[in-house]
Backbone bond lengths (Angstrom), bond angles and torsions (degrees), N, CA, C in turn:
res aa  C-N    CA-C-N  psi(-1)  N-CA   C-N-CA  omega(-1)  CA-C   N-CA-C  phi
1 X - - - 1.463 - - 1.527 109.32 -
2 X 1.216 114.66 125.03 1.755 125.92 168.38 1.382 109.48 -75.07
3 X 1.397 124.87 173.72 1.647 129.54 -162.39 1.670 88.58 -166.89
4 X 1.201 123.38 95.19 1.683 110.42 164.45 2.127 108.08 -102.84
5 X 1.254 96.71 147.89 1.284 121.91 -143.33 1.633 92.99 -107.42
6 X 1.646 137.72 109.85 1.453 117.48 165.90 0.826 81.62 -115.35
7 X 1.614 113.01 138.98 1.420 147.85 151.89 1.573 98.89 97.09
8 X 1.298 108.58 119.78 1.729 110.64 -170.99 1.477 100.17 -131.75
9 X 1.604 128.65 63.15 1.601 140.12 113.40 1.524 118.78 -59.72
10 X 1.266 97.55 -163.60 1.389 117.88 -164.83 1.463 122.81 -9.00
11 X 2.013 92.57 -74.16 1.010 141.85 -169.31 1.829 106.60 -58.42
12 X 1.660 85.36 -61.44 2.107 97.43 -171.82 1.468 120.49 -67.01
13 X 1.641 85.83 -29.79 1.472 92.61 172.58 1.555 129.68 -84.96
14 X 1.281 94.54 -32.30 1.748 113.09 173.92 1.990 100.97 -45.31
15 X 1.499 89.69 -65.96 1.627 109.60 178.18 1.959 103.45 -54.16
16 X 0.542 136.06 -37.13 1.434 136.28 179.08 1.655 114.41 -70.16
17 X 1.391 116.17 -37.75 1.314 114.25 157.79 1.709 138.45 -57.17
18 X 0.912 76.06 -42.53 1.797 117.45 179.75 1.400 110.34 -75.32
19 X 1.322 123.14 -22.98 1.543 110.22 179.46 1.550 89.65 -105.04
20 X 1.236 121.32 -26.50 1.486 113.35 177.12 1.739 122.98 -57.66
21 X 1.249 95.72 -59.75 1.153 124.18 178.14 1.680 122.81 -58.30
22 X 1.606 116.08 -36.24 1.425 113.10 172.73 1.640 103.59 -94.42
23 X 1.444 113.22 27.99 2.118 110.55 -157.26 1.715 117.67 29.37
24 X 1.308 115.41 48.64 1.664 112.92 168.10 1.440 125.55 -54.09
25 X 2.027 95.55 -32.04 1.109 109.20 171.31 1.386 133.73 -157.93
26 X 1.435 140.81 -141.90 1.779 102.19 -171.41 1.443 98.83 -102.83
27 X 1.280 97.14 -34.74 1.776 120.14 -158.64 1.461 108.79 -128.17
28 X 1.422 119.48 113.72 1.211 118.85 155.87 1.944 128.59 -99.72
29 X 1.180 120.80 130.97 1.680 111.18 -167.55 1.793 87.45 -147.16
30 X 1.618 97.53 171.30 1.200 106.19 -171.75 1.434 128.78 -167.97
31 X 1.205 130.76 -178.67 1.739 116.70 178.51 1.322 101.68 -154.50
32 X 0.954 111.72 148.69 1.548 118.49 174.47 1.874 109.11 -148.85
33 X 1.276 119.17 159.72 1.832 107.57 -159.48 1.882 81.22 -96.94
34 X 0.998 137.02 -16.32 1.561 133.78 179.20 1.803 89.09 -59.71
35 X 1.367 127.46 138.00 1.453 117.43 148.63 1.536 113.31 -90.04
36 X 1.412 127.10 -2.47 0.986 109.84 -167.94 2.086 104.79 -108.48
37 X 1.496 79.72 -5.13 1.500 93.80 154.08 1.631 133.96 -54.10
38 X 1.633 79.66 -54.90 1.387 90.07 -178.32 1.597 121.43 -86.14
39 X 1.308 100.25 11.51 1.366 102.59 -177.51 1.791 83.52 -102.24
40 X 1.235 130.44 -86.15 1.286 142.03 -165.53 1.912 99.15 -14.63
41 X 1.903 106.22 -45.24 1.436 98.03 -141.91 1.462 86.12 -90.78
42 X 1.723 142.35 -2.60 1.615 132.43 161.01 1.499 102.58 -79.30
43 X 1.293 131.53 -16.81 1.491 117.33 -171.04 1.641 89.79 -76.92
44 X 1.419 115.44 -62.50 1.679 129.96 -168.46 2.265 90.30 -51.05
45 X 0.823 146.90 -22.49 0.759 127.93 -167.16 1.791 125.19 81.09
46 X 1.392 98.13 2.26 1.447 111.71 -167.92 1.917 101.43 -56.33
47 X 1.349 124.92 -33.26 1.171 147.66 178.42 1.323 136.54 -122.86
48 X 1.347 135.94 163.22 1.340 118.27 -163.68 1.593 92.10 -110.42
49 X 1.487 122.12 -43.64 1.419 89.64 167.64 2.008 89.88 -144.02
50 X 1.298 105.15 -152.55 1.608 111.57 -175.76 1.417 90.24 -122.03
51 X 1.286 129.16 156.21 1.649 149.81 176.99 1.351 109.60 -160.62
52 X 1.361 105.05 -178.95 1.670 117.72 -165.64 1.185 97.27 -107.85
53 X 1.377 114.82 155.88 1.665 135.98 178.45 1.509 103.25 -39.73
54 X 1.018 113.10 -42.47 1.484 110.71 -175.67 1.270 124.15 -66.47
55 X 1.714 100.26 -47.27 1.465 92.80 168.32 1.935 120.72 -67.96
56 X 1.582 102.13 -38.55 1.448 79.19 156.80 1.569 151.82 -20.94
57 X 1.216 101.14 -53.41 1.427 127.74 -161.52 1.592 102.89 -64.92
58 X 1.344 109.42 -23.16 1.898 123.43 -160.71 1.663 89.93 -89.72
59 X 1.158 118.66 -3.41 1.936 96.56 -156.76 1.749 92.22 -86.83
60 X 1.202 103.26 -163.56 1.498 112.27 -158.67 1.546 82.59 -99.25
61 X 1.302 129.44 -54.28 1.531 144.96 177.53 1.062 106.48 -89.68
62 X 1.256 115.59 142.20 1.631 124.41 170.12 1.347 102.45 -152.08
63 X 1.639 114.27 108.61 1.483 121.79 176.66 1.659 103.20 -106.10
64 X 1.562 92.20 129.67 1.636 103.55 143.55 1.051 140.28 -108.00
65 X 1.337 106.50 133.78 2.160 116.60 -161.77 1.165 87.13 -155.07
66 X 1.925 115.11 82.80 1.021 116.43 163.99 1.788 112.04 -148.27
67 X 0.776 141.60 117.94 1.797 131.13 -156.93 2.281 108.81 -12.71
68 X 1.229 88.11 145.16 1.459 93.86 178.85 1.034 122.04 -51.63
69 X 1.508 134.45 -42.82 1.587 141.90 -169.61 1.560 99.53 -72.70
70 X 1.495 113.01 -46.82 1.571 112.17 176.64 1.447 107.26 -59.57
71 X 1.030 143.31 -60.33 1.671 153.74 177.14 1.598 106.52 -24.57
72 X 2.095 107.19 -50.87 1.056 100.96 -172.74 1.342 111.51 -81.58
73 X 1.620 113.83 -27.98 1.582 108.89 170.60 1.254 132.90 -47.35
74 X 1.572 110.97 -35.32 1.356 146.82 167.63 1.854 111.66 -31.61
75 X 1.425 81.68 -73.00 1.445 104.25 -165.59 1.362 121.81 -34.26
76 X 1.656 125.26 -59.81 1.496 122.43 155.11 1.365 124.88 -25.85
77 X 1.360 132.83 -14.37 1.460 122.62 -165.96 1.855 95.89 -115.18
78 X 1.352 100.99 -7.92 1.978 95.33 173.65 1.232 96.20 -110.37
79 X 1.080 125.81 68.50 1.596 130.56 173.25 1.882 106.95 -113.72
80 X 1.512 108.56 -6.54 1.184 100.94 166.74 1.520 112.89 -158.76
81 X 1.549 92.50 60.53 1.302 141.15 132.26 2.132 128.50 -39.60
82 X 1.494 111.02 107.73 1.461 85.60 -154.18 1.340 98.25 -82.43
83 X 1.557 102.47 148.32 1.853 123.86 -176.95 2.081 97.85 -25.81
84 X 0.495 121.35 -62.11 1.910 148.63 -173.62 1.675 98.28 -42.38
85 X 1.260 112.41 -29.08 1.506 110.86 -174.59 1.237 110.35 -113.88
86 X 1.526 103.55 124.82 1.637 103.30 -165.69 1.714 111.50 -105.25
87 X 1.386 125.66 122.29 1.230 132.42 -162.05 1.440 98.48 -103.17
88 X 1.670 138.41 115.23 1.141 144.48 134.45 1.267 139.87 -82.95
89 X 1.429 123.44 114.82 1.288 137.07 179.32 1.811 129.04 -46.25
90 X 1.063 151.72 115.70 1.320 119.65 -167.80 1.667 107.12 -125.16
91 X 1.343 85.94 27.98 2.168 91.14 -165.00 2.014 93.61 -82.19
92 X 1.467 110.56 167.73 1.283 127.65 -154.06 1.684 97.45 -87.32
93 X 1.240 135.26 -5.64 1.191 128.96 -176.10 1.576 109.76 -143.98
94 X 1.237 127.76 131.85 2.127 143.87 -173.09 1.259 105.01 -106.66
95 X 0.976 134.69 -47.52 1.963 120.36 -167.93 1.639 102.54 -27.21
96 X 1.702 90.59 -68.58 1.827 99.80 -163.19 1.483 125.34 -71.78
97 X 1.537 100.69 -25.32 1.382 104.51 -179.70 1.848 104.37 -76.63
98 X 1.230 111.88 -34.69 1.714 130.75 -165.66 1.883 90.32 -66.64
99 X 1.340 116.32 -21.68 1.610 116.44 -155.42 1.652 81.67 -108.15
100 X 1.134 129.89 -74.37 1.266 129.38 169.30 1.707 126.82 -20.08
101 X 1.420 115.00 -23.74 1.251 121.83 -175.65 1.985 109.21 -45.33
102 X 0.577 99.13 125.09 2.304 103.40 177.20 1.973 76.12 -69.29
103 X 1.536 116.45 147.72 1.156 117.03 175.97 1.611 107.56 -79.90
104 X 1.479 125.01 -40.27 1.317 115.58 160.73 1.314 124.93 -26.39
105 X 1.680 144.55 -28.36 1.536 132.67 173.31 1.505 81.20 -106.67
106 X 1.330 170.10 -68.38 1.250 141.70 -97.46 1.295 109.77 -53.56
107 X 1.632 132.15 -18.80 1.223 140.85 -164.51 1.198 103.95 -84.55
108 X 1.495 115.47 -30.12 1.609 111.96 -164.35 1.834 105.19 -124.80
109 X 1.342 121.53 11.09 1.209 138.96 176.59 1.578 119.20 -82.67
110 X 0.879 137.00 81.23 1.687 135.90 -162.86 1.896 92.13 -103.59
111 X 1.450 93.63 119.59 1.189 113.35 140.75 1.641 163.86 -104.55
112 X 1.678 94.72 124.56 1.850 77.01 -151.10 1.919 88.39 -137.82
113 X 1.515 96.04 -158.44 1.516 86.44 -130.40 1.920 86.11 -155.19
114 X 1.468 101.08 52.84 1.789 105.54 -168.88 1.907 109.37 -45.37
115 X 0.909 130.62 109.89 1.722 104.04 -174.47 1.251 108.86 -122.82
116 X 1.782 107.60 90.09 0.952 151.66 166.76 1.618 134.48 -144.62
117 X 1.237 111.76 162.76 1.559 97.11 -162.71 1.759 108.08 156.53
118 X 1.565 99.77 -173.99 1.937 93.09 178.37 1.435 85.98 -142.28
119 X 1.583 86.79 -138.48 1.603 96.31 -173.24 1.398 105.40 -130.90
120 X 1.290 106.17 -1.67 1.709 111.78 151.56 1.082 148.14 -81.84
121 X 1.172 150.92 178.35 1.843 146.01 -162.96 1.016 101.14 171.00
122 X 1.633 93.27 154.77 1.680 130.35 -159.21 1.227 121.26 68.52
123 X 1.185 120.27 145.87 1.528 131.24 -169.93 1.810 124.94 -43.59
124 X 1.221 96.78 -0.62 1.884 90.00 148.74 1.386 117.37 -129.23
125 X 1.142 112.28 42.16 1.675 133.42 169.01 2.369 100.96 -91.62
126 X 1.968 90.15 -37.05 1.553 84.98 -161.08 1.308 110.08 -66.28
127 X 1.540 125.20 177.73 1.390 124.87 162.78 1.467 88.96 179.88
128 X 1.583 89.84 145.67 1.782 107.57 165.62 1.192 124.92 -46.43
129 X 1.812 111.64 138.61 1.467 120.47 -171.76 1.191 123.65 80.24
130 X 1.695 114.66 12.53 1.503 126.27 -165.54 1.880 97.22 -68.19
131 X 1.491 119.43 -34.88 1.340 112.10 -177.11 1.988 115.97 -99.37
132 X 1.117 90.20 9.06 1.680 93.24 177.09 1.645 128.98 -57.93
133 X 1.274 111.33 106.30 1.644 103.54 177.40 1.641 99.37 93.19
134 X 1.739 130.75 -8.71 1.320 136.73 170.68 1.574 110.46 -53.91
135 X 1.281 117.28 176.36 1.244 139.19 166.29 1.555 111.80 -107.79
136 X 1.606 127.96 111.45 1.516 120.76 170.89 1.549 108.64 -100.30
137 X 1.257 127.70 119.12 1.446 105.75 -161.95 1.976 89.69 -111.91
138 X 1.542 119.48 133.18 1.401 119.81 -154.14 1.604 89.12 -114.95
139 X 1.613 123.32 142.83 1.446 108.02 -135.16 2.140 72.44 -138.95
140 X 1.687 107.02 111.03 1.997 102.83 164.63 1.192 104.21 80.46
141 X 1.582 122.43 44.71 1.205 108.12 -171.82 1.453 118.75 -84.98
142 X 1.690 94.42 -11.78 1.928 98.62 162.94 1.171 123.49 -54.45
143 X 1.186 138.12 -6.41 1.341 152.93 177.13 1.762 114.81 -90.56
144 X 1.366 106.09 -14.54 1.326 95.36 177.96 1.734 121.84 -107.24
145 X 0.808 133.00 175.64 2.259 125.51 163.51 1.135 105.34 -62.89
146 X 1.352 122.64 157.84 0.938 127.72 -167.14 1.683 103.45 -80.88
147 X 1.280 117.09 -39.00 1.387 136.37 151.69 1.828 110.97 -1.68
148 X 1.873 95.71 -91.33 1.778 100.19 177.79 1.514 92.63 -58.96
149 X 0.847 130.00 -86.67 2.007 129.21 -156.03 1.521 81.84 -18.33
150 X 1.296 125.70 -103.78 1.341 123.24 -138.39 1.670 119.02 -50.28
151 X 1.253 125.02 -33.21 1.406 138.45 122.57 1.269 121.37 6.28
152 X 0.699 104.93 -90.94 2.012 118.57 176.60 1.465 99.77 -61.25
153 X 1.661 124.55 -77.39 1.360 103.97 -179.15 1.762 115.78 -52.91
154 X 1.432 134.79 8.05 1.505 92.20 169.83 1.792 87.70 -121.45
155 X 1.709 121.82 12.47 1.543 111.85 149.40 1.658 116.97 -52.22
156 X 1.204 96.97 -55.43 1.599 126.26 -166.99 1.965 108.84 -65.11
157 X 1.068 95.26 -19.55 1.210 111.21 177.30 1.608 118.30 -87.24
158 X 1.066 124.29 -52.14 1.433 163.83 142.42 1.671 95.82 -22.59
159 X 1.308 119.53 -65.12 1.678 119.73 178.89 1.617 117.63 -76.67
160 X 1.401 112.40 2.64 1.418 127.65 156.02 1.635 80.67 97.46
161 X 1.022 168.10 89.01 1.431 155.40 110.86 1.568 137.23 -106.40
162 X 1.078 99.23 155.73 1.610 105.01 -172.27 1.437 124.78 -78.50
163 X 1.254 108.31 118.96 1.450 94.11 -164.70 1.842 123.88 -123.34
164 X 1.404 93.68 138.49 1.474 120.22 -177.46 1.378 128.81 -87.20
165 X 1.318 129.96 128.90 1.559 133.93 153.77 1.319 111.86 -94.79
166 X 1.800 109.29 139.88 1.437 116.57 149.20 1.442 100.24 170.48
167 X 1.726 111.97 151.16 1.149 125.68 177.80 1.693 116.85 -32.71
168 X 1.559 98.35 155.35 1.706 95.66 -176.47 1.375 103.32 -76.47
169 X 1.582 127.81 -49.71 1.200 121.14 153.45 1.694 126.00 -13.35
170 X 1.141 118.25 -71.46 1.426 122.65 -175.50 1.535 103.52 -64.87
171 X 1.318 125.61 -22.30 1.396 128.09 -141.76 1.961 93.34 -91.26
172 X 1.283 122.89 -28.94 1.133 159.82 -134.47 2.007 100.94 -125.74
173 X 1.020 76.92 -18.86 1.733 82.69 -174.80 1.692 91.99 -90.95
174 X 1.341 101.46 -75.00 1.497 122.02 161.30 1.586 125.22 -12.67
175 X 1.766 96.02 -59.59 1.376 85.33 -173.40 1.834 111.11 -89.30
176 X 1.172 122.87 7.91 1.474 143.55 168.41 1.492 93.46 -41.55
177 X 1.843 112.81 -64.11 1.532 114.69 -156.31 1.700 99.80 -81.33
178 X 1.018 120.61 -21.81 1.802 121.46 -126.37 1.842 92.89 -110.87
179 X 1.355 110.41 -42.03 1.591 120.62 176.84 1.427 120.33 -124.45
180 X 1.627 113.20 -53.37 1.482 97.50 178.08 1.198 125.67 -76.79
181 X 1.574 145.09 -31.47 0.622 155.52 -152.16 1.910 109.56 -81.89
182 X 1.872 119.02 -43.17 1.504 110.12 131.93 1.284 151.31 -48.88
183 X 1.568 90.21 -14.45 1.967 81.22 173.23 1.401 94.89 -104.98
184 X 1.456 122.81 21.64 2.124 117.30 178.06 1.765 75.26 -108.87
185 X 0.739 147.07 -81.64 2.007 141.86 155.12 1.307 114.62 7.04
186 X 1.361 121.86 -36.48 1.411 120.86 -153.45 1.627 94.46 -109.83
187 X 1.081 121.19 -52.56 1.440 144.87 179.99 1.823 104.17 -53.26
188 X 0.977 108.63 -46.15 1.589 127.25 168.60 1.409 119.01 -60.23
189 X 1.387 110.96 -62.08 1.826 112.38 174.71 1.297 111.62 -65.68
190 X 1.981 116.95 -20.18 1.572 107.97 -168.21 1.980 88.49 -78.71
191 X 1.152 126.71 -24.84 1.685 132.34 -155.10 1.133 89.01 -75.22
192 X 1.427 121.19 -63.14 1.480 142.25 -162.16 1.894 105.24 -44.94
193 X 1.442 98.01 -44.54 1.274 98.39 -166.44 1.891 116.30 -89.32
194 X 1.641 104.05 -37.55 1.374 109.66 146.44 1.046 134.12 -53.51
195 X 1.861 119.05 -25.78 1.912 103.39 177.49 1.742 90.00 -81.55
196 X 1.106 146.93 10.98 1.798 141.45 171.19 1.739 104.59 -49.23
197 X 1.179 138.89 170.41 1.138 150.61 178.36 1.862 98.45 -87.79
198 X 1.192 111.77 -44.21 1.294 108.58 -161.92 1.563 106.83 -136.83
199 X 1.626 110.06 49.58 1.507 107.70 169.64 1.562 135.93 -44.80
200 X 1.102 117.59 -20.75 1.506 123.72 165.42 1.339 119.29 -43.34
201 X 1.546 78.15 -47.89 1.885 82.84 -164.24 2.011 116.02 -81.02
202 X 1.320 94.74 -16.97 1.362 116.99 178.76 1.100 100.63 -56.63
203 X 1.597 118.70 -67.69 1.460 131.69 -158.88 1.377 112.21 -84.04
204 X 1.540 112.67 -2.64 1.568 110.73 155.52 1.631 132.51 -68.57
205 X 1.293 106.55 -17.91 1.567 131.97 166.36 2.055 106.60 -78.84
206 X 1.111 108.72 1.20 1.536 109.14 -148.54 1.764 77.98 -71.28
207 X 1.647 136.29 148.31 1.207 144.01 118.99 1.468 132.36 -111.97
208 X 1.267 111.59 -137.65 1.502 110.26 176.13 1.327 109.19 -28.47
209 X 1.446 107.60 -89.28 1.343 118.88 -162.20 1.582 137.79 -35.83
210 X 1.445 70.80 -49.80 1.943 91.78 164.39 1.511 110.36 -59.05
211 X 1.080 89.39 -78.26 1.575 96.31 -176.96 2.213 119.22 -24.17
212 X 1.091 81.12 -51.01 1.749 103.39 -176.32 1.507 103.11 -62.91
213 X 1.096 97.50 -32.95 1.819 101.16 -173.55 1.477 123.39 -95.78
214 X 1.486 109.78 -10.90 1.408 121.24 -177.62 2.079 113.01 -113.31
215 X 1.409 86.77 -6.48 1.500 99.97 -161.91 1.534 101.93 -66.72
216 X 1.131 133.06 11.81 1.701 127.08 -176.41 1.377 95.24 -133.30
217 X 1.081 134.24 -19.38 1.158 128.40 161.80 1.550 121.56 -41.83
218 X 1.328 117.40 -43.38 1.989 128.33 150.62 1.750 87.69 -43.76
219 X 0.851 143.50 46.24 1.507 102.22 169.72 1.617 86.56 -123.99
220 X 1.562 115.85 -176.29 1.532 124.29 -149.45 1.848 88.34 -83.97
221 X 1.517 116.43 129.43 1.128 124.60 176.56 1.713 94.95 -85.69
222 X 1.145 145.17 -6.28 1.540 137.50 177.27 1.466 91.87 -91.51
223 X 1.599 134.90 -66.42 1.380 110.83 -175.03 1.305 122.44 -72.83
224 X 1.945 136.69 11.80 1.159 99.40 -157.93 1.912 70.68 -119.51
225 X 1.229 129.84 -27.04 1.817 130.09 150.44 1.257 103.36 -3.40
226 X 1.915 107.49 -72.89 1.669 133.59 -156.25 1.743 100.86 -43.68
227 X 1.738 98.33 -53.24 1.288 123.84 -158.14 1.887 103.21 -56.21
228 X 1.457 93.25 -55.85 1.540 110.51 -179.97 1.551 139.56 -52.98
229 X 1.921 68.36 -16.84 2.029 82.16 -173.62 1.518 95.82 -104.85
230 X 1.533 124.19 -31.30 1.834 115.75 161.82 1.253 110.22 -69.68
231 X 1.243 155.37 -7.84 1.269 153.29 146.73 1.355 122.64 -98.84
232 X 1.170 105.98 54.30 1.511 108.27 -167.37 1.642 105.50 -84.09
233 X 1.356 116.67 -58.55 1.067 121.47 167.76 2.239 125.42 -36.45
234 X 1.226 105.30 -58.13 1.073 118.26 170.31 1.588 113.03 -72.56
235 X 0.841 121.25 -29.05 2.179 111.92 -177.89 1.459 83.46 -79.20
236 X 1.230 135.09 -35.35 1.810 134.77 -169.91 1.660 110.95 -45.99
237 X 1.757 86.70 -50.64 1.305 97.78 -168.90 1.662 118.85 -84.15
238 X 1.345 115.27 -11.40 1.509 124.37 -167.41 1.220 80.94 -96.99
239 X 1.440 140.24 -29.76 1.504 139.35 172.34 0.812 112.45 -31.67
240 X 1.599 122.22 -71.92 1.537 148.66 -157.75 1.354 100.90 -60.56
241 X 1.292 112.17 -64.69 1.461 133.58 -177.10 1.423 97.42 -44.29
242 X 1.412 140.52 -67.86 1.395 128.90 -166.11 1.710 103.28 -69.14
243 X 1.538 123.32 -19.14 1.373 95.07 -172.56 1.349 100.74 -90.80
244 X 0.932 148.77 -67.45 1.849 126.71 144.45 1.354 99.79 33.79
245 X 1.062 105.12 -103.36 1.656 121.75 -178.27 1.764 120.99 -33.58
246 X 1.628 106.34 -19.53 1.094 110.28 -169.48 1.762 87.70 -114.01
247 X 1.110 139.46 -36.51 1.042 121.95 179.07 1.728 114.36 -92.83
248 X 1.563 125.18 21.78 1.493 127.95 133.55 1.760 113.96 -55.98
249 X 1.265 109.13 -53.72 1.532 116.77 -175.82 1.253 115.96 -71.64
250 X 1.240 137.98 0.07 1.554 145.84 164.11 1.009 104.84 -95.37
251 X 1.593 125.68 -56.46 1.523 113.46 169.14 1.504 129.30 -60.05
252 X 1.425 105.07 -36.63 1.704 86.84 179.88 1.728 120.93 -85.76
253 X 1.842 104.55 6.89 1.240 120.99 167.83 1.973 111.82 -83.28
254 X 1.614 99.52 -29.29 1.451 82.99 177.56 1.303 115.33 -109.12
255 X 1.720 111.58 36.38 1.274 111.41 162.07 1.403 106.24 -130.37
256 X 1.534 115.38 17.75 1.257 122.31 -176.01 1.473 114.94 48.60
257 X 1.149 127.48 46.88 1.576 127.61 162.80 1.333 106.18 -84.63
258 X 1.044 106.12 70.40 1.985 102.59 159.24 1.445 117.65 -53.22
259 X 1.205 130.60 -33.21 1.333 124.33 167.09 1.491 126.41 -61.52
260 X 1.635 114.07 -50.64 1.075 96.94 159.13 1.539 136.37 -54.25
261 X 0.936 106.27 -51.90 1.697 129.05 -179.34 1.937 103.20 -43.08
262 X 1.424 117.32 -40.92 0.999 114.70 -169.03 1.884 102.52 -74.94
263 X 0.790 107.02 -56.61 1.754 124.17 163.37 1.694 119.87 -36.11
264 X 1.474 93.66 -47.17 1.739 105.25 159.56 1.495 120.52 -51.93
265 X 1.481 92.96 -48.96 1.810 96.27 -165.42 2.047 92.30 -83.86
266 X 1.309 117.39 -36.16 1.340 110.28 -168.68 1.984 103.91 -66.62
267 X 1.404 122.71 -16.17 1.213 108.84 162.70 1.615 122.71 -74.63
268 X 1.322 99.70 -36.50 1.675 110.31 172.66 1.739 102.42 -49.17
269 X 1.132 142.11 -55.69 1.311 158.83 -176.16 1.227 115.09 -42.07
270 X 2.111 111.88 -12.74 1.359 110.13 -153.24 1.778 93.64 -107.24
271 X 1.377 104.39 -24.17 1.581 126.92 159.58 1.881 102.96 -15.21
272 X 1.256 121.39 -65.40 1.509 125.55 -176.33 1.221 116.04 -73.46
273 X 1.479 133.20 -17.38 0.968 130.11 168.95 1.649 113.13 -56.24
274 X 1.210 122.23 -51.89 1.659 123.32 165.20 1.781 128.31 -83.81
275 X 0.977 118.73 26.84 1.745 137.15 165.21 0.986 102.65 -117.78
């Protein structure tokens, strides 16, 4: 079985090791529109060699792990794609891409939703075991043959992960609170602290906390844009919802309710009890 690879960062490349390395399949190859991508990700071994879209299109697998808006641009040109070759999506948001489907693949189009990752990108970001012990959450799978579904869940299975059903709709709601909505958090405290007069000196105090809270902010401002503008509606609303939450803690700070405030944060605390 062949596996062709578009877009070979983190994600394509991570996955390109990983099917090599556990034998999922015989041959792994790939393309990416960076050339220096595709040079970096045959030296790293991330792939066995680089090919053209076309030859892509022939493999038994065909993953995309390439920003969401590209995926959907994508999509029109695997519309004659043969039934037999099953194409899975791996970008961070389903409504648009799931709506975008050409009806010619919907049968053989699996959408899923790997949620795993760092805060690095491009093909020496990947490394083995990048999806181990992850969550893949697989988004309408009544829509596909029974063929790809079972396919993908025993790929996905195969890369050690836990696996999820639910609408792209819901899936998209979900990932509003759970992923995008920390890196619109993270992206914010890194601004907050750069518009300062004298950030150097700020971020010389930086420890844990900081660190933990700013650390995705490194992550690719072109795919996580893509992400923001297909979830536009939903990051809006998880928006609102956290400043709420953030303007309880200003108020019961500028009325000095330490009691409340302590009670505030001791419900936040209860958050780990279910992760």
């Amino acid at each position: 079985m062949k596996a062709g690879i578009v877009g070979l960062g983190l994600i394509g490349g991570s996955l390109g090791l990983d099917l090599q390395d556990r034998k999922i399949v015989d041959k792994v190859v790939g393309v990416d529109h960076n050339l220096a991508h595709c040079e970096e990700a045959l030296s790293l071994g991330l792939v066995n060699d680089i090919v053209t879209m076309e030859e892509i299109k022939k493999c038994d697998l065909i993953f995309l792990a390439i920003p969401v808006n590209a995926i959907v641009d994508l999509l029109p040109s695997l519309k004659d794609v043969d039934e037999k070759n099953t194409i899975i999506d791996l970008g961070s948001t389903k409504k648009r891409i799931v709506d975008a489907t050409p009806k010619e693949i919907v049968k053989n189009f699996v959408a899923a939703h790997p949620m795993a990752g760092t805060e690095k990108f491009g093909p020496t970001a990947a490394f083995k075991g990048l999806f181990d012990n992850h969550t893949v959450v697989l988004c309408d799978t009544e829509r596909n043959d029974e063929f790809h579904k079972n396919r993908a869940i025993d790929l996905f299975k195969k890369l050690n992960m836990k696996i999820y059903y639910m609408n792209a709709k819901e899936h998209d709601r979900h990932a509003s609170f759970i992923s995008h909505l920390p890196h619109a958090i993270s992206y914010s405290l890194a601004n907050a602290v750069m518009s300062q007069e004298d950030p150097r000196s700020i971020l010389a105090m930086a420890a844990g906390g900081f660190k933990d809270m700013s650390r995705v902010a490194k992550s690719s401002p072109k795919m996580w844009s893509d992400v923001f503008k297909q979830n536009r509606e939903n990051l809006l609303s998880s928006i609102e919802i956290f400043e709420k939450e953030l303007g309880k803690v200003k108020e019961l700070m500028e009325h000095e309710n330490w009691e409340a405030l302590e009670i505030w944060m001791q419900k936040a605390t209860t958050l780990h009890k279910i992760l």
